[in-house]
ZATINU-870925 format. One line per field, with one value per residue: residue in three letters; z, y, x of N, C-alpha, C in turn; residue number from 1. Coordinates in Angstrom, 2 decimals. Layout:
% ZATINU-870925
resn <- c(Ala	...) .
nc3 <- c(Z	...) .
nc2 <- c(Y	...) .
nc1 <- c(X	...) .
cac3 <- c(Z	...) .
cac2 <- c(Y	...) .
cac1 <- c(X	...) .
cc3 <- c(Z	...) .
cc2 <- c(Y	...) .
cc1 <- c(X	...) .
resi <- c(NUM	...) .
END
This chain:
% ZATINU-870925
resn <- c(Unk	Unk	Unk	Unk	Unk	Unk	Unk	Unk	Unk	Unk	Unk	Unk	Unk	Unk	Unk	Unk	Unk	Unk	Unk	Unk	Unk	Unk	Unk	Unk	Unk	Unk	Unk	Unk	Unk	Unk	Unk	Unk	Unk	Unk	Unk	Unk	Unk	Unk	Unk	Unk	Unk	Unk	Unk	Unk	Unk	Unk	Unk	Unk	Unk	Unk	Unk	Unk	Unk	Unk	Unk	Unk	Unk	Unk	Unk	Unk	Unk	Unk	Unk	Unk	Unk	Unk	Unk	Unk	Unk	Unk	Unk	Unk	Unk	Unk	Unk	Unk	Unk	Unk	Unk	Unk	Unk	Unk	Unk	Unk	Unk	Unk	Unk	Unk	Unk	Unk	Unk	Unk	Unk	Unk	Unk	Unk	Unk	Unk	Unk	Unk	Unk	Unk	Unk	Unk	Unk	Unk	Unk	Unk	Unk	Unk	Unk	Unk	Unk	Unk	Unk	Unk	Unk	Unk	Unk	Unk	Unk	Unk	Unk	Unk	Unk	Unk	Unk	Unk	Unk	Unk	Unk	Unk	Unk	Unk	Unk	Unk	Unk	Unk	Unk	Unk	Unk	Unk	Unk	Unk	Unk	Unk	Unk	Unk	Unk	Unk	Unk	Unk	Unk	Unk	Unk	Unk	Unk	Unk	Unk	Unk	Unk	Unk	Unk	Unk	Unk	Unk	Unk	Unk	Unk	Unk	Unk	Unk	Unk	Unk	Unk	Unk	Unk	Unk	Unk	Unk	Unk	Unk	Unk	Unk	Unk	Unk	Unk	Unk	Unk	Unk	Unk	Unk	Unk	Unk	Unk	Unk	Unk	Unk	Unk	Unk	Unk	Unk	Unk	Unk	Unk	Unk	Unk	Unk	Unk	Unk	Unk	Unk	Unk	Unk	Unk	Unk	Unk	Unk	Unk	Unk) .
nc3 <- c(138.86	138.39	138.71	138.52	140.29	139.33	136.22	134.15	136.15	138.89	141.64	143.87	144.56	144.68	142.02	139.23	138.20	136.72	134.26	133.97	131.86	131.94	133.04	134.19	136.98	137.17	135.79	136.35	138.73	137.95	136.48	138.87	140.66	138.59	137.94	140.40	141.48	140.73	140.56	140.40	140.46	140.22	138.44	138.47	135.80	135.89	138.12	137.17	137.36	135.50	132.19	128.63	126.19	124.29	121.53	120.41	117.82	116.10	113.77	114.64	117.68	118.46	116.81	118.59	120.91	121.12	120.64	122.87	125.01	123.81	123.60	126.51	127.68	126.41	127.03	129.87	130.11	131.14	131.90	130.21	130.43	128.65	127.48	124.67	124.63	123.58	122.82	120.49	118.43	116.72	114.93	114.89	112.77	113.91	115.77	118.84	118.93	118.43	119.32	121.85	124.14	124.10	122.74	122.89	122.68	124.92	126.62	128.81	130.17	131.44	131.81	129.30	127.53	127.43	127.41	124.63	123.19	123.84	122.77	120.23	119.94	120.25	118.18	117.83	118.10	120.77	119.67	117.72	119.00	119.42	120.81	121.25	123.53	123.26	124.10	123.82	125.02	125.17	125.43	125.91	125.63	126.84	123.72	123.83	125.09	123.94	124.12	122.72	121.66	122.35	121.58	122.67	122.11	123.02	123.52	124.42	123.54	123.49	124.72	123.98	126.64	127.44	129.45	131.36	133.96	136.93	139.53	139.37	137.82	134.67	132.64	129.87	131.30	132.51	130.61	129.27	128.48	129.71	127.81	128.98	132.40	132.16	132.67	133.21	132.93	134.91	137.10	137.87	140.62	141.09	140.64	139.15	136.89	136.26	135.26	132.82	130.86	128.38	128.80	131.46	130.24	128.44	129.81	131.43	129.79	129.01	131.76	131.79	129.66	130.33	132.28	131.19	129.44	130.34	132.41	131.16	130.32	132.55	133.78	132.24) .
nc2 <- c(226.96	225.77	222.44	221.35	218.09	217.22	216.67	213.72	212.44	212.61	213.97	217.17	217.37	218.16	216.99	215.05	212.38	209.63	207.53	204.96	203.02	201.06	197.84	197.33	196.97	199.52	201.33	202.92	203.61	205.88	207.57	207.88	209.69	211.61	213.44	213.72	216.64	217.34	217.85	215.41	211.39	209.19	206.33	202.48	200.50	197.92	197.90	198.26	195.66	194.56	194.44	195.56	193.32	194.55	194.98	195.48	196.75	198.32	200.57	201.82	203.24	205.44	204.91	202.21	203.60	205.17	203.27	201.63	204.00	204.91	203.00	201.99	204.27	204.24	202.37	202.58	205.09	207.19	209.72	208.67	207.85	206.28	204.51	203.76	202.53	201.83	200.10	201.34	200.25	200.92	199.15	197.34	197.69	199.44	197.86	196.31	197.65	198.63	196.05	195.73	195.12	191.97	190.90	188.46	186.72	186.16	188.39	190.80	189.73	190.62	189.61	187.70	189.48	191.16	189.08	187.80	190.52	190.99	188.71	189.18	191.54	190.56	190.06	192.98	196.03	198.30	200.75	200.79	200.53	202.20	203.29	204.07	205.35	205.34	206.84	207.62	208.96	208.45	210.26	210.30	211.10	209.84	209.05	209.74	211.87	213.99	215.27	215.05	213.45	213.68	213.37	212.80	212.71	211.45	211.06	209.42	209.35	207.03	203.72	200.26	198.55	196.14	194.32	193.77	196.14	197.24	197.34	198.70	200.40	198.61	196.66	197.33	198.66	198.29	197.30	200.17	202.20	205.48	207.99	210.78	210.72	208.71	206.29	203.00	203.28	201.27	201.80	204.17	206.14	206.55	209.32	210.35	209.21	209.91	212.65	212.37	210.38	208.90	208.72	210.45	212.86	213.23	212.49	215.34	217.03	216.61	217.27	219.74	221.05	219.39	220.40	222.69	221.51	219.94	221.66	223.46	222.04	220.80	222.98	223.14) .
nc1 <- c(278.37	275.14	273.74	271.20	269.18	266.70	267.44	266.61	264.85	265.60	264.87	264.79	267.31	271.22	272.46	273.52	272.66	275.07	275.31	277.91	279.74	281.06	282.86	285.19	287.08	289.35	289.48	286.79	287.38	289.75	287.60	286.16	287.98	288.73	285.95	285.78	285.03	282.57	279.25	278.18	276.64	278.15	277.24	277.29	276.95	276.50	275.36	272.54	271.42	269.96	271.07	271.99	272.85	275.77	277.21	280.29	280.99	281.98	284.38	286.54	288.11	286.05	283.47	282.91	282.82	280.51	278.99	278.54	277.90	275.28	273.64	273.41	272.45	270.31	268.74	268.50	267.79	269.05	271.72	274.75	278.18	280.78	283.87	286.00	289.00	292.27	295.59	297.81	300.58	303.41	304.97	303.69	301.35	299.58	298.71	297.48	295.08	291.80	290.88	292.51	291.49	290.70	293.07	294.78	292.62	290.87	288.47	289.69	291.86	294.60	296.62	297.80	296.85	299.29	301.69	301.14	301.52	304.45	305.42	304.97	306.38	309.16	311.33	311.67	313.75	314.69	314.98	312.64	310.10	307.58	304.78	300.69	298.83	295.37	292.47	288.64	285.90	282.97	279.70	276.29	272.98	269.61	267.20	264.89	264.77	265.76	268.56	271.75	274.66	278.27	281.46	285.02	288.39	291.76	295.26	298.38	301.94	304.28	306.70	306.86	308.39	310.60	310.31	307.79	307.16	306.31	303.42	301.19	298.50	296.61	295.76	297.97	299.73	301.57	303.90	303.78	305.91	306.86	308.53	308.83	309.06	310.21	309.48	307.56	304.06	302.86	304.33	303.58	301.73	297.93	297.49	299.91	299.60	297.33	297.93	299.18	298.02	296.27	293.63	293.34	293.70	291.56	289.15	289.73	288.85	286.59	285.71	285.57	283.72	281.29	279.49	278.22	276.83	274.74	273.39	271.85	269.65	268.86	267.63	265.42) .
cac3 <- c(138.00	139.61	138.02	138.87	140.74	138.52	135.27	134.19	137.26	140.00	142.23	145.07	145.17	143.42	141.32	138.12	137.70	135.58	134.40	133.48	130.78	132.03	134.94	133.78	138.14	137.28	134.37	137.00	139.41	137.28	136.45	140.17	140.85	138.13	138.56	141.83	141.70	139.85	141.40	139.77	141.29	139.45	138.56	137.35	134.32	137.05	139.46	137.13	137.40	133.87	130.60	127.06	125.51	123.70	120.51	119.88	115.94	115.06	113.47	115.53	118.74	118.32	116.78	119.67	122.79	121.00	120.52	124.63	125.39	123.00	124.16	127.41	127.87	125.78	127.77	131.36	130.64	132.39	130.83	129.87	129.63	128.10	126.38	124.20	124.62	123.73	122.54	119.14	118.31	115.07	114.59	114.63	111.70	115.13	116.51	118.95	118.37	119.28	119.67	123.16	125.80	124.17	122.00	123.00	122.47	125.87	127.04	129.95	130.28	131.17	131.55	128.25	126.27	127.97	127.25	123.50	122.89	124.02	122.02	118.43	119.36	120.32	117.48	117.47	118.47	121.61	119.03	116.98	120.09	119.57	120.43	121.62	124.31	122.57	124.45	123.26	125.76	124.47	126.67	125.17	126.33	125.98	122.41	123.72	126.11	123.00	123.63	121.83	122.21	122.38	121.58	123.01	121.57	123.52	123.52	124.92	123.13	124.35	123.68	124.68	127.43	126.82	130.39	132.18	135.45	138.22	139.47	139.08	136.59	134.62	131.01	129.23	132.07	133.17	129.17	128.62	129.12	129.48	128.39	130.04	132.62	132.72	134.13	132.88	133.58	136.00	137.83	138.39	141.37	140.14	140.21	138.51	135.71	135.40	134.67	131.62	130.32	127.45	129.32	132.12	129.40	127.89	131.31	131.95	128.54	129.59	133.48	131.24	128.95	131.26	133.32	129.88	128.22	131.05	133.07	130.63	130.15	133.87	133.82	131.15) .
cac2 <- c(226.55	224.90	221.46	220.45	216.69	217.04	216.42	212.40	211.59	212.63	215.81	217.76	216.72	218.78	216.02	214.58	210.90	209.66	206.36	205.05	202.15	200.18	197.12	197.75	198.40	200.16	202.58	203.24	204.36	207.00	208.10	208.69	210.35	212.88	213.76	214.68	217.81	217.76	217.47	213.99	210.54	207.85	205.10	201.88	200.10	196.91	198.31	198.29	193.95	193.69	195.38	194.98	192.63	195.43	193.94	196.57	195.80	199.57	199.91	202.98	203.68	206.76	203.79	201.34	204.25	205.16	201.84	201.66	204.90	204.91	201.36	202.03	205.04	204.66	201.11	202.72	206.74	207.88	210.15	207.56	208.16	205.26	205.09	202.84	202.84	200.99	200.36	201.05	199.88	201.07	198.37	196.28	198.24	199.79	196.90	195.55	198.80	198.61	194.85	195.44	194.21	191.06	190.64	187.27	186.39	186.25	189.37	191.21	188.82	191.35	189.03	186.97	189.91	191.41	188.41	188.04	191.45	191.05	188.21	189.35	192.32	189.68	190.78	194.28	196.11	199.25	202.19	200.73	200.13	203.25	203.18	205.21	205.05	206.23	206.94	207.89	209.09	208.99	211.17	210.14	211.09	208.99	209.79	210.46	213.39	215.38	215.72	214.80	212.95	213.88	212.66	213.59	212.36	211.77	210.08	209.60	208.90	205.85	202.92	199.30	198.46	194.76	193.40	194.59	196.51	198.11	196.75	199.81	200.36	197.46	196.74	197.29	199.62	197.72	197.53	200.86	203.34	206.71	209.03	212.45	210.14	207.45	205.04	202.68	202.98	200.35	202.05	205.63	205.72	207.46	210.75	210.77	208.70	211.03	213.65	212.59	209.58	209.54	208.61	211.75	214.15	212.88	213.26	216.70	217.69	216.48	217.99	221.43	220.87	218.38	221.44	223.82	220.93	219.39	222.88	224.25	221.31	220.64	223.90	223.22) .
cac1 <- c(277.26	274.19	273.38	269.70	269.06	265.37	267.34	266.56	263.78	265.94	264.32	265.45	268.94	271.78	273.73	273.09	273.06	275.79	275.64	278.87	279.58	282.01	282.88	286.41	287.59	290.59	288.66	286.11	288.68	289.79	286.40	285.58	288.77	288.24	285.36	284.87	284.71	281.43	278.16	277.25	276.66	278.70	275.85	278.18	275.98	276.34	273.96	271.66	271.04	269.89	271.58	271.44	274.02	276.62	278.00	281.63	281.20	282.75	285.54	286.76	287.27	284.91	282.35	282.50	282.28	279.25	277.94	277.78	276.84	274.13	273.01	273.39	271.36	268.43	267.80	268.80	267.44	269.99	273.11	275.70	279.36	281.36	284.78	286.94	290.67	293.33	296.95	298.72	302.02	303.58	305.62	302.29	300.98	298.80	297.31	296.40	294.32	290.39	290.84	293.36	291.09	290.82	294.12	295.17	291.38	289.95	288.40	290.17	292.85	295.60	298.31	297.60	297.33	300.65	302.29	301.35	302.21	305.38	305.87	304.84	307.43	310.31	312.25	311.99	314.62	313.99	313.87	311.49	308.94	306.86	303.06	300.11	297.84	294.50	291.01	287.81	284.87	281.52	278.83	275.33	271.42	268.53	266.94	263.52	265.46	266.35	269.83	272.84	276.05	279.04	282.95	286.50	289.92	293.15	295.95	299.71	302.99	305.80	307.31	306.70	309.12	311.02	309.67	306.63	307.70	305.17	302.07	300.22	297.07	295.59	295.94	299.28	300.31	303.69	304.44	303.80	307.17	306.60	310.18	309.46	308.76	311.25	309.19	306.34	302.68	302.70	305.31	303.25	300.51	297.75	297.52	300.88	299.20	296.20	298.46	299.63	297.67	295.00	292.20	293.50	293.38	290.23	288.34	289.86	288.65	285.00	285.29	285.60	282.29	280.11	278.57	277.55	276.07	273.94	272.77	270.54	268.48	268.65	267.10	264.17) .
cc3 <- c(138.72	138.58	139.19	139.09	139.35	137.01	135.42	135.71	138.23	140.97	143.75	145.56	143.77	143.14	140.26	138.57	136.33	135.32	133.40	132.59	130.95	133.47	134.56	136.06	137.71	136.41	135.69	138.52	139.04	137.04	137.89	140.51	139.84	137.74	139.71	142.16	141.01	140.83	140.70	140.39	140.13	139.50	138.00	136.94	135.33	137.68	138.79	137.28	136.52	132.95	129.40	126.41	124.49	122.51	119.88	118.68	115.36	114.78	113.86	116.71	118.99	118.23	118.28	121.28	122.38	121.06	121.90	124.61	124.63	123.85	125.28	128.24	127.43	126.74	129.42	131.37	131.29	131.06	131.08	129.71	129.77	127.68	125.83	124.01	124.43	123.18	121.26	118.93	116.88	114.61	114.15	113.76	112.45	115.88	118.12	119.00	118.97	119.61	121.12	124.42	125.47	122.49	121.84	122.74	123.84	127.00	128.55	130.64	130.22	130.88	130.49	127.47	126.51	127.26	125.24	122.48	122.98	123.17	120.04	118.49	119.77	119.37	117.07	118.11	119.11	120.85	117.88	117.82	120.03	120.06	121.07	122.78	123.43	123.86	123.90	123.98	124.44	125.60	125.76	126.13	126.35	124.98	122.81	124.77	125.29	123.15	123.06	122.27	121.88	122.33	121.95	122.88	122.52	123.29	123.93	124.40	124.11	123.61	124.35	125.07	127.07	128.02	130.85	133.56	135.97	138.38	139.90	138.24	136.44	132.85	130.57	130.17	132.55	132.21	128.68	129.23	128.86	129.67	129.71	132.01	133.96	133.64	132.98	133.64	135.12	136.95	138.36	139.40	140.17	139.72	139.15	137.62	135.13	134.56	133.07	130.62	129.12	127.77	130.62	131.38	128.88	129.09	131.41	131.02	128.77	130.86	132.92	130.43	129.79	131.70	132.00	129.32	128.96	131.65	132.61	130.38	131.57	134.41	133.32	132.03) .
cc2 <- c(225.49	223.51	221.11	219.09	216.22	216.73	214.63	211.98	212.00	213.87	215.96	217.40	217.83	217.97	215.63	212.79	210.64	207.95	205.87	203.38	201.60	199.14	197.00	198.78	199.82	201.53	203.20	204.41	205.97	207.55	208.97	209.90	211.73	213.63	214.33	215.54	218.44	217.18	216.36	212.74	209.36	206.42	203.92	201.19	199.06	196.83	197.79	196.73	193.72	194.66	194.65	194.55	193.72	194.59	195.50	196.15	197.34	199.22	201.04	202.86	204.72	205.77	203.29	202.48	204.59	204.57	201.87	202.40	205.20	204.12	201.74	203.22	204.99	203.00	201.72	204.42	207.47	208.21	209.71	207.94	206.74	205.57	203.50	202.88	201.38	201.73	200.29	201.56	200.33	200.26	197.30	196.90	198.85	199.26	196.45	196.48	198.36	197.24	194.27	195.22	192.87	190.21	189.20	186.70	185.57	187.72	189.83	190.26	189.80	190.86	187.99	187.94	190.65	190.75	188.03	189.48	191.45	189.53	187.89	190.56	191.95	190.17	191.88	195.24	197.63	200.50	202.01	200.37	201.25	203.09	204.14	204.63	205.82	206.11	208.27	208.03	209.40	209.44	210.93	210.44	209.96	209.48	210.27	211.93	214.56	215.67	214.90	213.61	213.69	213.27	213.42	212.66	212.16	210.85	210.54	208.84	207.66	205.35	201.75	198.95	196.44	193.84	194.20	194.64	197.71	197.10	197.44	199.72	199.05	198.02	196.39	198.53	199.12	197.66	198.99	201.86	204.72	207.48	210.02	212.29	209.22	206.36	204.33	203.33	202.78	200.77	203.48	205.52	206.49	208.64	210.78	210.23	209.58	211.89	213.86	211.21	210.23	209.63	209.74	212.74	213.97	213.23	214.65	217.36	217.56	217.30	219.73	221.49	220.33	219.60	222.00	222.81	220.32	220.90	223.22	223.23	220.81	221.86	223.85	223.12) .
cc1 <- c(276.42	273.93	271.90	269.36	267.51	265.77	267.38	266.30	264.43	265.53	264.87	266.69	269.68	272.54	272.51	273.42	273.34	276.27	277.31	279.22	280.70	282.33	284.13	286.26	288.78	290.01	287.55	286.36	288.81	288.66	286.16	286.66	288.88	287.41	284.51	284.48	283.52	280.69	277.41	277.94	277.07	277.77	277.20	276.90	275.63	275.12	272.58	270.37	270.70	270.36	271.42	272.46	274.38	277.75	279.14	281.78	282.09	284.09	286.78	287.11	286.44	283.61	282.09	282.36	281.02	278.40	277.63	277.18	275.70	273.34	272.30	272.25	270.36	267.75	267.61	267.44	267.54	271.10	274.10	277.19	280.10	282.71	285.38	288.28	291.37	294.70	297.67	300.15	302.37	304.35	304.61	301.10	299.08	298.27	298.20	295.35	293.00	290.08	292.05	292.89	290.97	291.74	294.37	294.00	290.49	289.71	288.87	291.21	293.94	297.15	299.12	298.27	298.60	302.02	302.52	302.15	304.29	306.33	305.94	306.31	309.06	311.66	312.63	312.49	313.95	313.71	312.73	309.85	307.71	305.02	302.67	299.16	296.45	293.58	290.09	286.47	284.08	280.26	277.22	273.79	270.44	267.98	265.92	264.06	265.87	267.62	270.47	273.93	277.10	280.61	284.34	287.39	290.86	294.15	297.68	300.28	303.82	306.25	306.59	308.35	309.60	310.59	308.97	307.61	306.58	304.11	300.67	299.10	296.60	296.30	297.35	299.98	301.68	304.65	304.81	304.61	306.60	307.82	309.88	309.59	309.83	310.97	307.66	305.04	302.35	303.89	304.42	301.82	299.33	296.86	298.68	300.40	298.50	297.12	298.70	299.11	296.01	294.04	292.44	293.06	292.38	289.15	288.36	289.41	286.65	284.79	285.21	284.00	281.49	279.38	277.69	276.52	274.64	272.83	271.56	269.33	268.06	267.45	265.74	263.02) .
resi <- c(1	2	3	4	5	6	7	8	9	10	11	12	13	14	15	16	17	18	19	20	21	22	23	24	25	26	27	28	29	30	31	32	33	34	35	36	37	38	39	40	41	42	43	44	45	46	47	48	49	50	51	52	53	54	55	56	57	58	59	60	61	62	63	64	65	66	67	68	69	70	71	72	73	74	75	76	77	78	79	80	81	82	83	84	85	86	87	88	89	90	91	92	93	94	95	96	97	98	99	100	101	102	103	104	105	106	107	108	109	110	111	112	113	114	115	116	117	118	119	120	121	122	123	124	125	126	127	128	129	130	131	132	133	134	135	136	137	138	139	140	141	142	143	144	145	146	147	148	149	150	151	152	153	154	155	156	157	158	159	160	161	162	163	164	165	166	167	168	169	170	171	172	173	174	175	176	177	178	179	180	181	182	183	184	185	186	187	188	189	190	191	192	193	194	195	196	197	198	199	200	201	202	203	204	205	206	207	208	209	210	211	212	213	214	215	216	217	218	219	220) .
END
């Protein structure tokens, strides 16, 4: 399938420009890595030197990936993909849930909110550790472009682990055990992560749609 460089200002080149909604390195990572095999040029939001202060007020993660990619594209006019992920615990009646990049209450503080986590679940004993990895891509146009947005779901089962071990990923990746597995997060390089993480399967669920939805207007 041919994707057209002429969709959103770009001509005689075959790739799309794809701006992406996050300075999250480790999220960015993954992005490039699954992706590649598409003919689009990973823009990060960064590049652009000025953006539009993004207030995450949803109460979703479906809400807040939209809130970026919305944002983000109609100020840039470029096609935006964003997401919101985090971590829910069921012992923690799901939380730290769409508030897990800045749990402990300073944003991106991995080893804060690591550390709190692990001390609200102090008393709770290894089979009650259950949580989820969730993510939530949002794929959005600019509005005056006429197209749409778009949302994709995923998420992966565990437990929380009683000491962080690996120094793999980012986030709650050294916390987070994976059975079939037998190993945290922070223990898998990562390809072996993609494989089976929420934000892997969320990508691979986009690298299947991205071409159909872009082409024909690439085409217009």
């Amino acid at each position: 399938m041919r994707w057209r460089g002429r969709f959103l200002g770009q001509r005689g080149d075959d790739y799309v420009n794809l701006l992406i909604g996050t300075s999250n390195a480790g999220k960015l990572a993954e992005f490039r890595a699954a992706l590649k095999s598409l003919p689009v040029r990973l823009v990060p939001f960064t590049s652009l030197g000025t953006w539009p202060r993004i207030e995450e007020d949803g109460a979703t993660f479906e809400e807040n990936a939209l809130i970026k990619a919305r944002t983000l594209a109609n100020f840039s006019g470029l096609l935006t993909l964003a997401d919101d992920s985090g971590l829910e615990v069921e012992a923690l009646n799901g939380a730290p849930g769409i508030y897990s990049a800045r749990y402990s209450g300073e944003a991106g503080n991995d080893e804060r909110n690591n550390e709190k986590l692990l001390a609200e679940l102090l008393p709770v004993p290894t089979e009650r550790r259950n949580a989820r990895f969730v993510c939530v891509l949002a794929l959005c146009a600019p509005g005056a472009n006429g197209m749409g947005e778009w949302t994709v779901r995923e998420q992966c089962e565990g437990r929380i682990a009683l000491t962080p071990k690996g120094a793999n990923g980012f986030g709650y990746d050294p916390l987070f055990f994976y059975p079939p597995l037998g190993k945290t997060f922070g223990e898998l390089d990562r390809q072996a992560k993609s494989l089976v993480s929420h934000r892997g399967k969320a990508l691979r669920k986009l690298v299947a749609f991205l071409p159909s939805l872009v082409d024909p207007i690439a085409r217009a």
